[in-house]
VOGU-91474 format. One line per field, with one value per residue (C-alpha): residue in one letter; x, y, z. Coordinates in steps of 0.2 Angstrom, whole numbers. Each point is the difference from the previous one (the first is absolute). Layout:
REM VOGU-91474
aa	A/...
east	X/...
north	Y/...
up	Z/...
//
This chain:
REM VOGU-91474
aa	X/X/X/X/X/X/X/X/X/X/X/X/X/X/X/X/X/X/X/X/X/X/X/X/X/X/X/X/X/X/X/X/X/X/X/X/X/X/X/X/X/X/X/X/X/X/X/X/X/X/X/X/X/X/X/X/X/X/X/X/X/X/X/X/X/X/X/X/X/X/X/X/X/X/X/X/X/X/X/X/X/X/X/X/X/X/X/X/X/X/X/X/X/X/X/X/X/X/X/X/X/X/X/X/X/X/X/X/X/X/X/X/X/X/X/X/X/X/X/X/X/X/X/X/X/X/X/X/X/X/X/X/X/X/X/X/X/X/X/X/X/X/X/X/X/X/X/X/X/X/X/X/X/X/X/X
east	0/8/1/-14/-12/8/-3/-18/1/-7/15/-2/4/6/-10/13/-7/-17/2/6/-16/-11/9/-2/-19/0/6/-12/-16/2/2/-14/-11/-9/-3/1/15/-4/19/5/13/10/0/13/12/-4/-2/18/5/-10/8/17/-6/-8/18/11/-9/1/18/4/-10/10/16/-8/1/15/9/-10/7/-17/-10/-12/-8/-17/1/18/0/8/14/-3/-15/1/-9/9/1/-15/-4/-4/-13/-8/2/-1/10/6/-17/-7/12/-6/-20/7/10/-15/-12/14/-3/-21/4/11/-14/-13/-11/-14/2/21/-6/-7/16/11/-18/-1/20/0/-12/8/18/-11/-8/14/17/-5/-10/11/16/-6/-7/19/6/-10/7/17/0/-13/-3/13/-10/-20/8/6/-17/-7/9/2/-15/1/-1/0
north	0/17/14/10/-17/0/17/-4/-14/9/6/2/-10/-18/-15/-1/18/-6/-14/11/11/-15/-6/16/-1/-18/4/18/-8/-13/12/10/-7/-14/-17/-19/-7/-14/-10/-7/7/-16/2/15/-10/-6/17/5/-17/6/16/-5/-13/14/12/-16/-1/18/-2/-14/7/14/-9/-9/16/5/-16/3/17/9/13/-2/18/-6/19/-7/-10/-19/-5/-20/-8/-12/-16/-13/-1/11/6/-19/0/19/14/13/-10/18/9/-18/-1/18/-5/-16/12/10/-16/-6/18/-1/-19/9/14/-10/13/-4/19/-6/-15/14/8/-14/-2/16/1/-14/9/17/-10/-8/14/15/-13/-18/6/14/-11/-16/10/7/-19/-5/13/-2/-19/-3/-21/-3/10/-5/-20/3/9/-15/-12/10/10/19/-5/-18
up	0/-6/15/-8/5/15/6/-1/14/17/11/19/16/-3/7/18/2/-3/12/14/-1/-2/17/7/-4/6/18/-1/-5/14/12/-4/-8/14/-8/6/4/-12/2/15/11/-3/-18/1/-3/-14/-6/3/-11/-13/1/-1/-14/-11/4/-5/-16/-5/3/-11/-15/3/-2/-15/-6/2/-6/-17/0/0/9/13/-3/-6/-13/-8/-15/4/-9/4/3/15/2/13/18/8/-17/-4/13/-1/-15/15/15/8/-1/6/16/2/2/10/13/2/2/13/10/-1/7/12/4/1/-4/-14/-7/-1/-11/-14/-4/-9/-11/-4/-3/-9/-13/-1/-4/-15/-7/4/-2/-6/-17/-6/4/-11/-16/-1/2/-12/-10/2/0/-10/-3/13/15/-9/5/17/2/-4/11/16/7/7/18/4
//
């Protein structure tokens, strides 16, 4: 894609920055909004697992990254088109770890209202990163990326 298509990708914070207002939302939302604790106190645990399982995945698709020699800024063309390890398994494994470390703090919170924001996460990465990110793919890896759609789905 030439610069001048690229210009016409939307710029602003990237996803990490997202996911630090979306926690910050998370932990405001619980506290002042009231609603059942729906998740067992004994389940926080779990929830700090899950954490740290969503943040190891972000970090290998990170390094996936790097090793292919492309950008993670989801508004920079790719120069390689990566399909193995965690690509293998999701077409999106860092925003996914993202929406699964946000599920591990609602399981953590315990708070029904907590539970809402990887949903609604989830869907603003799809429509604002997610789409915009794979009609470039497509474009710039044509058959190659239209078969890896094909075998790995967006999230799981």
């Amino acid at each position: 894609m030439s610069n001048a298509n690229n210009r016409l990708v939307r710029r602003g914070p990237i996803p990490p920055v997202f996911l630090l207002a979306a926690l910050l939302i998370q932990a405001a939302v619980h506290v002042l909004v009231p609603s059942a604790q729906v998740i067992p106190r004994s389940w926080n645990l779990l929830g700090v697992l899950i954490v740290i399982g969503g943040f190891a995945v972000v970090v290998v698709a990170d390094q996936q990254f790097k090793r292919a020699g492309t950008t993670v800024k989801p508004f920079e063309d790719s120069t390689a088109l990566v399909t193995n390890g965690v690509f293998a398994i999701s077409r999106n494994p860092m925003y996914l770890g993202m929406v699964v470390i946000l599920f591990g703090v609602a399981l953590g919170l315990g708070s029904l209202v907590s539970l809402a924001v990887p949903l609604a996460f989830a869907w603003m990465l799809s429509v604002r990163f997610i789409l915009p990110e794979e009609r470039r793919l497509a474009q710039l890896f044509c058959e190659q990326y239209n078969e890896y759609q094909r075998r790995v789905r967006r999230w799981l």
